[in-house]
C-alpha positions as CSV (number, residue, x, y, z in Angstrom):
1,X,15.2,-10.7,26.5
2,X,13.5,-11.3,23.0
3,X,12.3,-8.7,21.1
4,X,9.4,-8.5,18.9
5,X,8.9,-6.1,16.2
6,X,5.5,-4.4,15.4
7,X,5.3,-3.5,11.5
8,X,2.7,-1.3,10.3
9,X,1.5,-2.4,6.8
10,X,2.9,-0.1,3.9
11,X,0.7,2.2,1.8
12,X,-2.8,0.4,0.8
13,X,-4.5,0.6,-2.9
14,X,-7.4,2.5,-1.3
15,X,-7.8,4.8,1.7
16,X,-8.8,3.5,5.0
17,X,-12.4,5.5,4.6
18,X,-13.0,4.3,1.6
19,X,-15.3,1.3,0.0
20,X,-13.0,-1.7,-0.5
21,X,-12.3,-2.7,3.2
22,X,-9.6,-4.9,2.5
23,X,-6.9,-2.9,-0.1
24,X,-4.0,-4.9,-0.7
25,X,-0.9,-2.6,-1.4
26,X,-0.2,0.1,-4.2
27,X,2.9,0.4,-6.0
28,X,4.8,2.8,-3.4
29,X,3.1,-0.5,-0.4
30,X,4.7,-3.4,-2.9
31,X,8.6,-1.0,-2.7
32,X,7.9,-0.7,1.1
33,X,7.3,-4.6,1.6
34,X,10.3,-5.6,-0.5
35,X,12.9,-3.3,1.8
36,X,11.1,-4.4,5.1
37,X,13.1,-7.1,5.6
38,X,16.2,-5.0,5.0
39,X,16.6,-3.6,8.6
40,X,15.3,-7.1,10.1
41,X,17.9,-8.6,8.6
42,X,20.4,-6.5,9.3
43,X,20.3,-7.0,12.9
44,X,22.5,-9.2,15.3
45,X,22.1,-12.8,15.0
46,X,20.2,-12.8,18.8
47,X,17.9,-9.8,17.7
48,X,16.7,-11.0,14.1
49,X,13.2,-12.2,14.2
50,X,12.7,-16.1,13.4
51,X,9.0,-15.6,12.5
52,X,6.4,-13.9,10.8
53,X,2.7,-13.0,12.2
54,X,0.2,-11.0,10.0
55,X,-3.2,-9.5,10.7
56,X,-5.4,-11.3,8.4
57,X,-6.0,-8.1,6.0
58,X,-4.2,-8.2,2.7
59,X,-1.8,-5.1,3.1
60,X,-0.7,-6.7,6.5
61,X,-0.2,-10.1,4.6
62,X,1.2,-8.4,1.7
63,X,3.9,-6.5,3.7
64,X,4.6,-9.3,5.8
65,X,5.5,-11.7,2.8
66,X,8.7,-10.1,1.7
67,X,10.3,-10.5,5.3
68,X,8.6,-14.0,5.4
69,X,10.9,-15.2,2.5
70,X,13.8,-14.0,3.4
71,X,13.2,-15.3,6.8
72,X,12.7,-18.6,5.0
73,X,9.2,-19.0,6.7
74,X,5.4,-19.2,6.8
75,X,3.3,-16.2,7.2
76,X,1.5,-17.3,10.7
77,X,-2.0,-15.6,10.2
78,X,-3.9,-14.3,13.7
79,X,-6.9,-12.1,13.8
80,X,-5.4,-11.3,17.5
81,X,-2.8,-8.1,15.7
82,X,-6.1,-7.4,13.5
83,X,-7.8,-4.7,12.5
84,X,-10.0,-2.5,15.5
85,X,-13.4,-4.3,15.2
86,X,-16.5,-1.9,13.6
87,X,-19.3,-2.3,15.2
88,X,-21.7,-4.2,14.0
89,X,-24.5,-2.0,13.7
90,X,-22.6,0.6,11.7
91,X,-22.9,0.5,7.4
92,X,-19.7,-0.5,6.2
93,X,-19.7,3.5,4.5
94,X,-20.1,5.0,8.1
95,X,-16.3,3.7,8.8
96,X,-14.6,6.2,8.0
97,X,-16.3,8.8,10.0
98,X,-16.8,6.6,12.9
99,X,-12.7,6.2,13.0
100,X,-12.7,9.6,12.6
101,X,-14.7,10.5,15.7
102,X,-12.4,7.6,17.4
103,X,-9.2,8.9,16.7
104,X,-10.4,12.3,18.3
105,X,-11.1,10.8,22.1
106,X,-10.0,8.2,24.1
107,X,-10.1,4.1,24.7
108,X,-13.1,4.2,26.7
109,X,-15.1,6.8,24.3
110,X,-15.2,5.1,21.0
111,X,-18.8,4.7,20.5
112,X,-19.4,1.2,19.4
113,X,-21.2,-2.3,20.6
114,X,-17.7,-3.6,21.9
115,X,-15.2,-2.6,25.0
116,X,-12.7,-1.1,23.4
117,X,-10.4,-0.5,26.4
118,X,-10.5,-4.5,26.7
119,X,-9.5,-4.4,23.2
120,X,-6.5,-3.0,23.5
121,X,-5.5,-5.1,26.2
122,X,-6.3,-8.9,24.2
123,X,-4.1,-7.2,21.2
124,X,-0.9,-6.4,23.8
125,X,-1.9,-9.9,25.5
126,X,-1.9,-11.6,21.6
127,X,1.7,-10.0,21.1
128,X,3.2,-10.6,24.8
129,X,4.5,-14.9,24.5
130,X,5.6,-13.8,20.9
131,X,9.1,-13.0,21.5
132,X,12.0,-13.3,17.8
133,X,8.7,-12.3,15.8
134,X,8.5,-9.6,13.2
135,X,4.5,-8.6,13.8
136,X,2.4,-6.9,10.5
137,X,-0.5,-5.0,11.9
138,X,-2.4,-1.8,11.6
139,X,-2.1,1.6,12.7
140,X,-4.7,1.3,15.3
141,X,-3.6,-2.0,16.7
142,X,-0.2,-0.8,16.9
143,X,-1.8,2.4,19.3
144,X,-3.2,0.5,20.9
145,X,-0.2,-1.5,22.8
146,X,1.9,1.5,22.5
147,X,-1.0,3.9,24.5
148,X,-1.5,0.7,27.1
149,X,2.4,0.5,27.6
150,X,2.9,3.9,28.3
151,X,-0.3,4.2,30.4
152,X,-2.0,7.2,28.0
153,X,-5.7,7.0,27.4
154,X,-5.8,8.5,23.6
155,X,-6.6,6.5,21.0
156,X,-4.2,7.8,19.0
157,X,-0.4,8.1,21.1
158,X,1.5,9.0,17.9
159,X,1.3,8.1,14.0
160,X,3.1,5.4,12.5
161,X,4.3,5.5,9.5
162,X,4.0,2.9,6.8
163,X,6.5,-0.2,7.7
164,X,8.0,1.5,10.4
165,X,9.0,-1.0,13.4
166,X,8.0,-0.3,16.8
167,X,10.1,-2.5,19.1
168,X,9.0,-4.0,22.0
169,X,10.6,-6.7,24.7
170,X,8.7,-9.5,26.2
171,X,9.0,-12.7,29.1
172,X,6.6,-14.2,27.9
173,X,4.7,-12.6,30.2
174,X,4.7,-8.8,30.1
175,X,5.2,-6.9,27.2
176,X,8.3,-3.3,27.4
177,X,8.2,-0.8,24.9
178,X,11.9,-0.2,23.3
179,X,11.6,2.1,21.1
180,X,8.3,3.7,19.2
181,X,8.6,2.7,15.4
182,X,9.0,5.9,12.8
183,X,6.3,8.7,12.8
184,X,5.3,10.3,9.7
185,X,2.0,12.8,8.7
186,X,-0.1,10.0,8.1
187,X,-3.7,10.2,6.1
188,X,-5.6,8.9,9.3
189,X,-6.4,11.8,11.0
C-alpha cells in the first residue's frame, strides 16, 4: 500500500507566539532540512517518496526543499497541510495565547469563528489520495490526523519533534497510521 510521510518543519527563526508569523528556519532548522532527506532516501525502492508537498509557510517550504532536490522534484505547494487557521477576529499578538488555550482542550473547544473538528478532517482528507509523498507541515496539522486516526479528541495527541516523520498508509481512500513520527519536549506547550 503506499505510504506517505508527514514531516514537521525543523526549528523556525522565531517562536510560534511571537510577531513575525511566517519564520523561515534558524541555523539548527537549515542542519535539520539538509539531513531530512537522509532517512527518505534510505528507504526501499517501493517505500521512497516520489514527491514533495509543503504547507505554504516558509519553515515548511524551507524544510521540504532539501528532500525536494534530492528527490529531483518540485516543491508542490497546498494550503490543505497548512497551518491551523486563527480566527479572524483575533489581533495577530493574541496568537499565541489563543494556541495556548487550544492546546489545553479538545477539537470541538478551540474558541474561534471556524469548526475546528471539520478542520482536522479536510487536512486528513488533503493527505489521504497522496500516497509516495514526503508531506512538510506543522505541528498542529500533523495532531490533527494523528488525534482523528486514533479516534482521541485532544488537540494535542503527542509532540512532534522538529523533522520527525510520522508515517501513514493510504488507498486512496482512507488514510492508517504506521507509525507516530519522533516526540521530543517541544516549545508549544
Amino acid at each position: 500500500m503506499p505510504r506517505l510521510y508527514l514531516i514537521r518543519h525543523g526549528k523556525p527563526a522565531a517562536s510560534w507566539g511571537g510577531h513575525d508569523d511566517d519564520p523561515g528556519l534558524d541555523e539548527t532548522g537549515q542542519q535539520q532540512a539538509a539531513a531530512a532527506p537522509d532517512h527518505l532516501l534510505g528507504l526501499p525502492d517501493g517505500q521512497r517518496p516520489r514527491r514533495v508537498v509543503s504547507s505554504p509557510l516558509a519553515r515548511c517550504r524551507e524544510t521540504a526543499e532539501p528532500t525536494a532536490k534530492a528527490l529531483g522534484v518540485e516543491v508542490e505547494i497546498d494550503s490543505g497541510v497548512g497551518e491551523i487557521p486563527t480566527p479572524v477576529t483575533l489581533a495577530a499578538a493574541d496568537r499565541g495565547e489563543w494556541l495556548r488555550q487550544a492546546f489545553q482542550g479538545t477539537w470541538a473547544e478551540i474558541d474561534g469563528d471556524l469548526d475546528y473538528d471539520a478542520w482536522r478532517r479536510q487536512v486528513a482528507a488533503a493527505l489521504q489520495d497522496r500516497g509516495d509523498t514526503a508531506i512538510f507541515s506543522h505541528f498542529v496539522a500533523i495532531n490533527a490526523v494523528v488525534s482523528l486516526l486514533t479516534g482521541e479528541d485532544r488537540v494535542v495527541s503527542f509532540r512532534p519533534d522538529h523533522t520527525s516523520i510520522t508515517v501513514f498508509e493510504t488507498d486512496g481512500k482512507t488514510l492508517t497510521l504506521v507509525e507516530k513520527g519522533r516526540e521530543a519536549s517541544t516549545g508549544v506547550l
